[in-house]
C-alpha positions in Angstrom: 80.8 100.4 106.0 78.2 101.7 103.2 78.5 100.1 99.9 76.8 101.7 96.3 76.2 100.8 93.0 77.7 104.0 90.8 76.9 102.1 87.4 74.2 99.8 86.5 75.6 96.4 86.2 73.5 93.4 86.8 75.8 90.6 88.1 77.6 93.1 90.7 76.4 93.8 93.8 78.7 95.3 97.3 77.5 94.6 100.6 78.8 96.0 103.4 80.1 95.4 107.4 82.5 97.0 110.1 86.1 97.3 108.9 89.2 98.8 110.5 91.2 102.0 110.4 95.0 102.6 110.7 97.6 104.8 110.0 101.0 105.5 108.1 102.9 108.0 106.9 104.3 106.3 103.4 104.8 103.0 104.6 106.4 104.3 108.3 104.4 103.7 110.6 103.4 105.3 113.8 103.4 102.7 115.6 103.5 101.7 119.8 106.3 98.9 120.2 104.8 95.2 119.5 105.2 92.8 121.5 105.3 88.9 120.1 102.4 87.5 121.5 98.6 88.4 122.1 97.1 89.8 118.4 100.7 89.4 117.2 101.4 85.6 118.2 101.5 83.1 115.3 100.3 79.5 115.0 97.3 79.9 116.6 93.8 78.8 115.4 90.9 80.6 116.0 86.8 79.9 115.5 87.4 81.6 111.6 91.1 80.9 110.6 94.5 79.3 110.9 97.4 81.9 111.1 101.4 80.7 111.1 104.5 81.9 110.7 105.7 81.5 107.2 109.5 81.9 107.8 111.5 81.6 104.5 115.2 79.7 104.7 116.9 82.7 104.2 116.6 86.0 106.2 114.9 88.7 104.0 114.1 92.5 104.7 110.8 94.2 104.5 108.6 92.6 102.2 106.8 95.1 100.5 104.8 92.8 97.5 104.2 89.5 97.6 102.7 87.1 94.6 102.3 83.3 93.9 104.4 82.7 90.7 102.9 79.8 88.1 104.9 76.8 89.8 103.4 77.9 93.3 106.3 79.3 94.9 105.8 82.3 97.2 107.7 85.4 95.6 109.0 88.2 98.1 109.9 92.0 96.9 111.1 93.0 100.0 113.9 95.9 100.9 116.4 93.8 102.3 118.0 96.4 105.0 116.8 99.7 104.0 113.9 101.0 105.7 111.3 104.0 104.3 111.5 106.7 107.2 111.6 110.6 107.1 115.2 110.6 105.7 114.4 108.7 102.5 112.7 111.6 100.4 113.6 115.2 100.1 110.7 117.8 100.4 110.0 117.5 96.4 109.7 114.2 96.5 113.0 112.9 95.0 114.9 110.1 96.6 117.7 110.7 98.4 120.6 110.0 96.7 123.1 109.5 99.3 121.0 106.1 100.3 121.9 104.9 96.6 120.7 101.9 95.1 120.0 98.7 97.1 123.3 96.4 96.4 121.5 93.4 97.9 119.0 91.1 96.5 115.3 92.3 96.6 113.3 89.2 95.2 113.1 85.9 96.8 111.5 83.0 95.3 110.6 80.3 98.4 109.3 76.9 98.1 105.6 76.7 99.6 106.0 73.5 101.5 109.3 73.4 103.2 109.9 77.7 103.1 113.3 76.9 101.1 114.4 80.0 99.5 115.1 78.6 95.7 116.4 82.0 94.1 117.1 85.4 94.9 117.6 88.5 92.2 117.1 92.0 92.0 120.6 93.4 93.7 121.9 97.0 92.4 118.2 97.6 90.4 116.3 99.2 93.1 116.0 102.2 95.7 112.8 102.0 97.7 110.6 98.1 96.9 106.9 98.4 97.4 104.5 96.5 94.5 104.5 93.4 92.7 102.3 91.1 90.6 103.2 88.4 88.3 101.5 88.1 84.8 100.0 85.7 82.9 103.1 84.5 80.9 105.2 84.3 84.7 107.0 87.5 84.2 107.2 89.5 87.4 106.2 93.2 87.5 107.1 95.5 90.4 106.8 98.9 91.4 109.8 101.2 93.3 108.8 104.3 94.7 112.0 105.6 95.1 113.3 105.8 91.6 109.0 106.8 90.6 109.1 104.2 88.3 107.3 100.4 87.2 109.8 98.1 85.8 109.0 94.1 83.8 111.9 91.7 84.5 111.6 88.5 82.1 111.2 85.5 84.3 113.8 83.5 82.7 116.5 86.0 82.6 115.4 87.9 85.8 116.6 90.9 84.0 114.4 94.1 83.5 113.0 94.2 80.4 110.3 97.2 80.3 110.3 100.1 82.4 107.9 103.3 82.8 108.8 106.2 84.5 112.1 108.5 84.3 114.5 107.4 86.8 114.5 109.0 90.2 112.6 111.9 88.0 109.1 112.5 90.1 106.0 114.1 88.4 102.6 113.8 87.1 102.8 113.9 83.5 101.9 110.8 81.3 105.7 109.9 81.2 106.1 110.3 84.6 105.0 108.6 87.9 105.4 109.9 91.6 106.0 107.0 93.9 103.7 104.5 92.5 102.2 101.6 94.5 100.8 98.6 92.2 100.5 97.6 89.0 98.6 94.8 87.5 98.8 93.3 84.1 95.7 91.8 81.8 96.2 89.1 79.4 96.3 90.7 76.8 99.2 93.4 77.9 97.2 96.3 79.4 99.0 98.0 82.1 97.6 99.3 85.0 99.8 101.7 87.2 98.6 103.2 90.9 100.2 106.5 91.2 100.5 106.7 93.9 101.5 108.5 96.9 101.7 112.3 95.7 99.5 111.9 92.6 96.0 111.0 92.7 95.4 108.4 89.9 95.6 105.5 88.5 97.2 105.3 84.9 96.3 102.5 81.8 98.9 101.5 79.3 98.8 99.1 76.1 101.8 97.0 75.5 104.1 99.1 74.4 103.9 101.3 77.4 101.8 104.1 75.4 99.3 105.5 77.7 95.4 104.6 77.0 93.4 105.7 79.7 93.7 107.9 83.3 91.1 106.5 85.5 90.0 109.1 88.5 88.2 108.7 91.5 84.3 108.2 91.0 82.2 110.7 92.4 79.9 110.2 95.6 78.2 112.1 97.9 79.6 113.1 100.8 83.1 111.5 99.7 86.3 112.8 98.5 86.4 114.0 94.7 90.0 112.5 94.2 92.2 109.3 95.5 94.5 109.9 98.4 96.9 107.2 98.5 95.7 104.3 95.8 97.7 102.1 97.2 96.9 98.5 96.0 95.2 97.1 92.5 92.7 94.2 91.6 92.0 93.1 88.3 89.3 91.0 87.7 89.7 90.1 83.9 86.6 88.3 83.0 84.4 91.0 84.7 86.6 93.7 83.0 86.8 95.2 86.1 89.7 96.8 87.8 89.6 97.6 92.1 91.4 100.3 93.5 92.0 100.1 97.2 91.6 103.7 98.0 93.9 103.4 101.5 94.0 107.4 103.0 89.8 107.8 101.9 89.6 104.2 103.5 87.5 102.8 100.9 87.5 100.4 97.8 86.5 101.6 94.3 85.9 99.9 91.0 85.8 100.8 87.4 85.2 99.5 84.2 89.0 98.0 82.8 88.3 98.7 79.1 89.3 94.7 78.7 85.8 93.9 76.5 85.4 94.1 73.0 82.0 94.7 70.8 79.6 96.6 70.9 78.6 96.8 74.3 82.1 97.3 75.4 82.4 100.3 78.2 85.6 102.6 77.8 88.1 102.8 80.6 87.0 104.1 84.0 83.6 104.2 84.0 82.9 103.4 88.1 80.8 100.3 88.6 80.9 99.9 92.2 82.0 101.4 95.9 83.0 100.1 99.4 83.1 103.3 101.6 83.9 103.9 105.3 85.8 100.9 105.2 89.1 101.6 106.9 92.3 101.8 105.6 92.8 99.0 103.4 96.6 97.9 102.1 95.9 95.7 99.6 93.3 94.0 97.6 93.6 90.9 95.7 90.7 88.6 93.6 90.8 84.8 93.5 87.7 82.8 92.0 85.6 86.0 92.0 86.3 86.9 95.5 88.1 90.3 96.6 89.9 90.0 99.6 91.7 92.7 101.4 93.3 93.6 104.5 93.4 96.6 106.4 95.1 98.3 109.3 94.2 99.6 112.6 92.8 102.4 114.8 91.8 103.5 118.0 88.3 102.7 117.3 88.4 99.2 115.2 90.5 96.3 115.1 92.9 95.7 111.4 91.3 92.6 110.1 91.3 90.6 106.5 87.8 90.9 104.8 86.3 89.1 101.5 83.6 89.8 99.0 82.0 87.8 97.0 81.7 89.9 93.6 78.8 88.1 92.2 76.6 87.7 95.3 77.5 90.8 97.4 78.4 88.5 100.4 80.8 90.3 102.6 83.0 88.1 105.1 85.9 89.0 107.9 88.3 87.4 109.8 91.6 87.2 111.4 90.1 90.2 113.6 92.9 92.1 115.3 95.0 89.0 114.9 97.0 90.8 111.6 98.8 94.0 112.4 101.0 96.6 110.4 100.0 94.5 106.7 101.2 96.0 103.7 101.0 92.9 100.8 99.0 90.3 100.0 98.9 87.2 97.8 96.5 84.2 97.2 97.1 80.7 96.6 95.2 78.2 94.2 93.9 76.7 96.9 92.9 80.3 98.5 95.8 80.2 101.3 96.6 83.9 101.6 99.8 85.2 102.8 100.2 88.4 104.2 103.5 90.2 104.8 104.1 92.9 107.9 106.1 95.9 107.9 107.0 95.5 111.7 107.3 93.1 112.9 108.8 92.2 109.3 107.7 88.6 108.6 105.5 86.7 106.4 102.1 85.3 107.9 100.0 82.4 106.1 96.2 82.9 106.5 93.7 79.9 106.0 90.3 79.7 106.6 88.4 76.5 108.3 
């Protein structure tokens, strides 16, 4: 893993270790069959961590996002009985419209302490589930790269209130998306959209949904000029910085968010910092300053979880070849992470000791 500093900032620092490689194609994997035990088992405790089996009441599909809403309750997007394989897009990119819409319920709300499912929403709105976040007022945002588009569904009404993107309409204009993966929201309304699997970008809207800023891959030596795959988003307010995990060039890069305000203030997506060479990571999230991430697996190195420290540089991993086939990731308050798989779908709960 080499870490660089693209843009002078004094409080910022990268360092670097060994991280893992996998491999998807969208979110199907080629995969050998898995076997429940061995790096797959749950409840078991290693030297590092504490992994179980968080198993909601109800059964639920995929789950594709995961976030912690503001009462503490684990949220699922997940894709209930469809599954993304080579019949789900046409050549262009369009969804396939003989699947139709998912008639089922696609969010899940579950109780932290007893894994009670206490609400589930989200039947008849979407085609193919893959990013969420919740924002600062509790209203859930999510991502669905079949119809190309990011939608806001109020969290009292659990109805969509805000959407970007033309319906099932692929492309790579500022009105359009082409399966996008993440999105996270600042306080103050700023949108930021990671388009996504065909387009090589990540897009910044105010409010209103009027487009502000594209933010491109930075430039390095010896690197690729453009994203492949940003798949997952950080956004670390109050160091108006915004992480892009960078999944098919298997590296983590950060920009300035454009959050600041003054004089000193740096525009949109000027790069501030790099992971590189550091397999292919899923998703990123920040809690307390610390980015933590998790990647997948190759021949060559084990899929793991990582953290770094974003003021000290401090680089830690665990749960080494223990989590396998992740796609999401949330943190707790109390910095209990909880991971999702694709296969075998379930939910894993990560602490550290």
């Amino acid at each position: 893993m080499r870490a660089s500093c693209l843009y002078a900032v004094a409080f910022l620092a990268y360092a670097s270790s060994a991280l893992p490689v996998d491999y998807f194609y969208g979110d199907q994997q080629q995969q050998q069959p898995i076997e429940e035990g061995e790096e797959n088992a749950v409840n078991f405790e290693q030297d590092k961590e504490d992994i179980g089996l968080f198993k909601p009441s109800k059964e639920i599909g995929q789950v594709s996002g995961l976030a912690i809403d503001k009462d503490g309750h684990v949220v699922a997007f997940h894709r209930s009985a469809r599954v993304w394989d080579e019949k789900s897009f046409n050549s262009d990119e369009t969804f396939n419209k003989d699947l139709g819409v998912i008639n089922n319920n696609t969010i899940a709300i579950i109780n932290r302490e007893d894994r009670k499912t206490l609400e589930e929403f989200g039947a008849g709105l979407f085609y193919m589930p893959h990013g969420l976040t919740i924002d600062n007022n509790g209203d859930y945002w999510v991502t669905d790269v079949g119809s190309h588009q990011v939608h806001k569904i109020d969290s009292k009404t659990k109805k969509i209130v805000m959407t970007l993107g033309e319906k099932l309409v692929p492309g790579e204009d500022e009105k359009h998306f082409c399966k996008p993966t993440d999105v996270a929201v600042a306080k103050n309304g700023h949108i930021f959209v990671a388009d996504g699997y065909c387009n090589s970008r990540v897009l910044k809207f105010d409010a209103k949904g009027n487009l502000m800023a594209q933010i491109n891959a930075a430039i390095e030596d010896n690197q690729s000029p453009e994203f492949l795959v940003p798949h997952s988003l950080a956004l670390i307010e109050d160091m108006n910085i915004i992480c892009v995990a960078d999944r098919e060039n298997q590296r983590v890069q950060c920009f300035s968010a454009g959050l600041s305000e003054g004089d000193r203030t740096l525009p949109t997506g000027i790069p501030i910092t790099s992971a590189t060479d550091i397999g292919r990571v899923f998703a990123i999230r920040e809690r307390e300053h610390y980015l933590i991430g998790v990647t997948g697996k190759s021949d060559d190195v084990e899929a793991q979880m990582f953290s770094i420290d974003m003021q000290t540089g401090k680089t830690e991993t665990f749960a080494k070849g223990l989590v396998r086939n992740t796609h999401a990731l949330a943190i707790d308050a109390d910095g209990v992470m909880f991971v999702s798989q694709l296969e075998p779908s379930r939910i894993l709960e990560v602490s550290l000791l």
